[in-house]
C-alpha positions in Angstrom: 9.3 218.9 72.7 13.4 217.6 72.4 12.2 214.2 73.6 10.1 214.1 70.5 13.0 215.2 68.3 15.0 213.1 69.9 12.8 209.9 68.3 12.3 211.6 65.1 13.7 209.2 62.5 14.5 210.6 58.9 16.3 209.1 55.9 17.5 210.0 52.4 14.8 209.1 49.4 17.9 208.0 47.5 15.0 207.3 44.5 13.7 211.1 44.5 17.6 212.2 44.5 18.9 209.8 41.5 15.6 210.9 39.1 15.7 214.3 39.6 19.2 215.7 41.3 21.9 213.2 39.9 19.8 212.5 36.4 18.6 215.7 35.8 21.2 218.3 36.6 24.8 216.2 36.5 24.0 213.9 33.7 24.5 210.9 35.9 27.9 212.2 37.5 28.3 211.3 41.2 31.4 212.5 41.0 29.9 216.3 39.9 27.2 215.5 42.0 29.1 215.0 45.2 31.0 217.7 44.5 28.2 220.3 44.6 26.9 218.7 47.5 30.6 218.8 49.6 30.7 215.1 49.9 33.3 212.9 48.7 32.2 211.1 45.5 32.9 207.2 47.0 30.0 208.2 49.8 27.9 209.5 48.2 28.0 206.3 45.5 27.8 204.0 48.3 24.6 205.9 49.5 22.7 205.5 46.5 23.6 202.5 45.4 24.2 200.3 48.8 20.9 200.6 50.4 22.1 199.5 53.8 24.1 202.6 54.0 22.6 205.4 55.9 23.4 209.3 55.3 23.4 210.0 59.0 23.1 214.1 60.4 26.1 215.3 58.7 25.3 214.1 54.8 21.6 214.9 55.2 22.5 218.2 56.6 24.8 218.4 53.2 22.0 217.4 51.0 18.9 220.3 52.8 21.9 223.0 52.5 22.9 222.1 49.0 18.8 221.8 48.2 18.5 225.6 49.9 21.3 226.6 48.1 19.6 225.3 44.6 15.9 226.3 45.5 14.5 222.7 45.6 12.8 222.0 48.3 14.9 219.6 50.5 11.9 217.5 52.1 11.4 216.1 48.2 14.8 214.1 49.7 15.0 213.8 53.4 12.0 212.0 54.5 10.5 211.1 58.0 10.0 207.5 58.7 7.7 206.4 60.8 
């Protein structure tokens, strides 16, 4: 079973999280937004907007606490790739 979740590959649906987490509930502010969340604001910028940039365990673990936290369901923005 670990050596399965060892090549389990998930990513950030930056799409999903502009439309309805930045948009919707901080007016467009990645600065409020980051702040929520516990990241700073110049990462969390650079994850949205630089597509190259990954959110790696840390961030995505930032993102599904902040989602539990808020009741939205945190699979709406972390993703499994195939």
């Amino acid at each position: 079973m670990l050596a399965h979740v060892d090549r389990l590959c998930i990513e950030f649906d930056r799409g999903m999280f502009v439309e309805e987490i930045l948009n919707l509930e901080f007016d467009g502010s990645v600065k409020e937004c980051a702040k929520a969340i516990g990241m700073a604001p110049a990462y969390l910028h650079d994850l949205i907007y630089h597509t190259s940039r990954k959110a790696g365990k840390i961030n995505l673990t930032r993102i599904l606490r902040y989602c539990v936290r808020t009741g939205k369901d945190p699979m709406r923005y972390i993703v499994k790739i195939q």
